[in-house]
C-alpha positions as CSV (number, residue, x, y, z in Angstrom):
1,X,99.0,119.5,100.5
2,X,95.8,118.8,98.7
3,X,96.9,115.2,97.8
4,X,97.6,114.2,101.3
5,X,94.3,115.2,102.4
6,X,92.3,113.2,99.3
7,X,95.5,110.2,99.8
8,X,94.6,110.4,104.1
9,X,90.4,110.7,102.7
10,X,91.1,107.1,100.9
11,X,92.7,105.7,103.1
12,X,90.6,105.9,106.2
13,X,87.2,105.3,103.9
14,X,85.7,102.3,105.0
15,X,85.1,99.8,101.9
16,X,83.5,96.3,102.0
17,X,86.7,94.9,101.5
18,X,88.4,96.0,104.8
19,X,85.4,94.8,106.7
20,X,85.8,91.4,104.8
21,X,89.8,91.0,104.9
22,X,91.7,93.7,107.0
23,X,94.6,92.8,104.7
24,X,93.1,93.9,101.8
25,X,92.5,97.1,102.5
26,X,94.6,99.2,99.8
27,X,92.4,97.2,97.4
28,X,90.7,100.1,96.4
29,X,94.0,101.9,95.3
30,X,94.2,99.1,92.3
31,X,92.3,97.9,89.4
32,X,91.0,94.2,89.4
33,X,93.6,91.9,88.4
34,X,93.2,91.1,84.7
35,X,94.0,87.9,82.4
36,X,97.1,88.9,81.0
37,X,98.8,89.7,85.0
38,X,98.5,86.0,85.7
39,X,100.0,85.1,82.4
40,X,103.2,84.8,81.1
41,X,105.1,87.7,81.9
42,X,108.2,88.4,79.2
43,X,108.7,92.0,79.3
44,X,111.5,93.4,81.9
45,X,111.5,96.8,83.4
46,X,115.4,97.9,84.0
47,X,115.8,100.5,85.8
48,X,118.6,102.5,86.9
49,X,120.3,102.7,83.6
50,X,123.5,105.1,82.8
51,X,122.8,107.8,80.0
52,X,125.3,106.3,78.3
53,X,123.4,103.4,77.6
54,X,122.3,102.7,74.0
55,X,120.0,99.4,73.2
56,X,122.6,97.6,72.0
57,X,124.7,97.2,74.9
58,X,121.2,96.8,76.9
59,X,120.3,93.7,74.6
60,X,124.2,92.8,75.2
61,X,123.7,92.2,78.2
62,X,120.9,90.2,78.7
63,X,120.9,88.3,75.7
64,X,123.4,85.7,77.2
65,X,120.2,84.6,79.3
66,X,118.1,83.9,76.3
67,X,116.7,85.1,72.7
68,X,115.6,88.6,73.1
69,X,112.9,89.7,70.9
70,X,112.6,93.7,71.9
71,X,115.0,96.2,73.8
72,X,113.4,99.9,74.2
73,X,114.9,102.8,76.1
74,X,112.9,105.6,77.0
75,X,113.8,109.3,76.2
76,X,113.2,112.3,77.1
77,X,111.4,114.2,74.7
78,X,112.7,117.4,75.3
79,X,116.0,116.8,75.7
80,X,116.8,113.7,73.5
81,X,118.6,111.9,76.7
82,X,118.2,108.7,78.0
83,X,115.1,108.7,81.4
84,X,117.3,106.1,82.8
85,X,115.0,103.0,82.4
86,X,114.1,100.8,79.5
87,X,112.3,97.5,78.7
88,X,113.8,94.1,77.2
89,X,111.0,91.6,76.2
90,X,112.4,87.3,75.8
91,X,110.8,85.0,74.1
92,X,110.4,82.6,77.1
93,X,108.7,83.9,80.6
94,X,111.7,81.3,81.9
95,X,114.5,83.0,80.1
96,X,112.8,86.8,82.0
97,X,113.2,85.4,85.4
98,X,116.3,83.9,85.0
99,X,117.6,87.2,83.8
100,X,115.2,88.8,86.3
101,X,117.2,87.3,89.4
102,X,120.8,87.5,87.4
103,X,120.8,91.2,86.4
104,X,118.6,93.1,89.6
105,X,120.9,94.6,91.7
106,X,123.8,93.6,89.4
107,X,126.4,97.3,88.2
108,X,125.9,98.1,84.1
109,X,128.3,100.5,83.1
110,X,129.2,101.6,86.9
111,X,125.4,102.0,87.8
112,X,123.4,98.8,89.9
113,X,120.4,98.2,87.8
114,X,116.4,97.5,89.4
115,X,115.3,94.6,87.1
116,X,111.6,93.8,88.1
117,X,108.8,92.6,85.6
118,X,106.9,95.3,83.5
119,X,103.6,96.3,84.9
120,X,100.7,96.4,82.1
121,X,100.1,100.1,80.9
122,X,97.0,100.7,80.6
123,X,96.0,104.7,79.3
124,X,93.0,106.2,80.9
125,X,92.6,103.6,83.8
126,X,94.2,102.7,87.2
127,X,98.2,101.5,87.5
128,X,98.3,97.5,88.9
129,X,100.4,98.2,91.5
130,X,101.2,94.2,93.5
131,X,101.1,94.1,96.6
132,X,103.5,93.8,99.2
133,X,103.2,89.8,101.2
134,X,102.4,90.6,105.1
135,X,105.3,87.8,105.5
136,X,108.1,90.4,105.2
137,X,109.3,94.0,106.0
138,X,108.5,95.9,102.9
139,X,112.0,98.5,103.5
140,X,114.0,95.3,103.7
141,X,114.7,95.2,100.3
142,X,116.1,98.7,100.8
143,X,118.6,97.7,103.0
């Protein structure tokens, strides 16, 4: 419950950037955007991977859309199994949206995958979370 009062705190804080731009007023939520967000993006976030699935059928699959350099799944420490997600890196930004806009929402072993571009990790600081354009409904993906 303590979160929701600190999230509801933040959110109705006035900050010079609401006054400024009424649109812009989760600004405070994310870090300023840095050099490498506007650059070439070749890393791939799949989610919604079966347990089943090793890094050699995950580079399988997307290497028909170009030269892949680096396929990682992520494990559970504890348990040794699969977390369900993973990251493939191209060696063109082209080649990472093409397989982007292919592969999200396509099934992988029975199981529809969530293909989006990596966000930047950065440990010790704020998640770059992107905003959502004002142009559409932000559950119409969902539905």
């Amino acid at each position: 419950m303590r979160n929701n009062t600190l999230l509801t705190f933040l959110a109705r804080r006035p900050s010079t950037t609401t006054t400024q731009n009424p649109n812009l007023r989760w600004r405070f939520f994310c870090s300023p955007p840095s050099s490498s967000s506007t650059g070439p993006n070749n890393k791939l976030f799949v989610g919604g991977l079966s347990w089943s699935m090793d890094e050699k059928s995950l580079k399988d699959a997307f290497s028909s859309f170009g030269e892949v350099t680096e396929v990682k799944i992520v494990y559970d420490r504890d348990s040794g199994r699969s977390r369900g997600f993973g990251f493939v890196n191209f060696t063109k930004e082209d080649d990472a949206q093409v397989a982007r806009d292919a592969m999200d929402g396509k099934a992988l072993l029975g199981r529809p995958l969530r293909v989006t571009y990596a966000l930047e990790r950065v440990r010790g600081g704020h998640v770059v979370v992107p905003r959502l354009s004002d142009s559409g409904d932000a559950n119409s993906r969902y539905t």
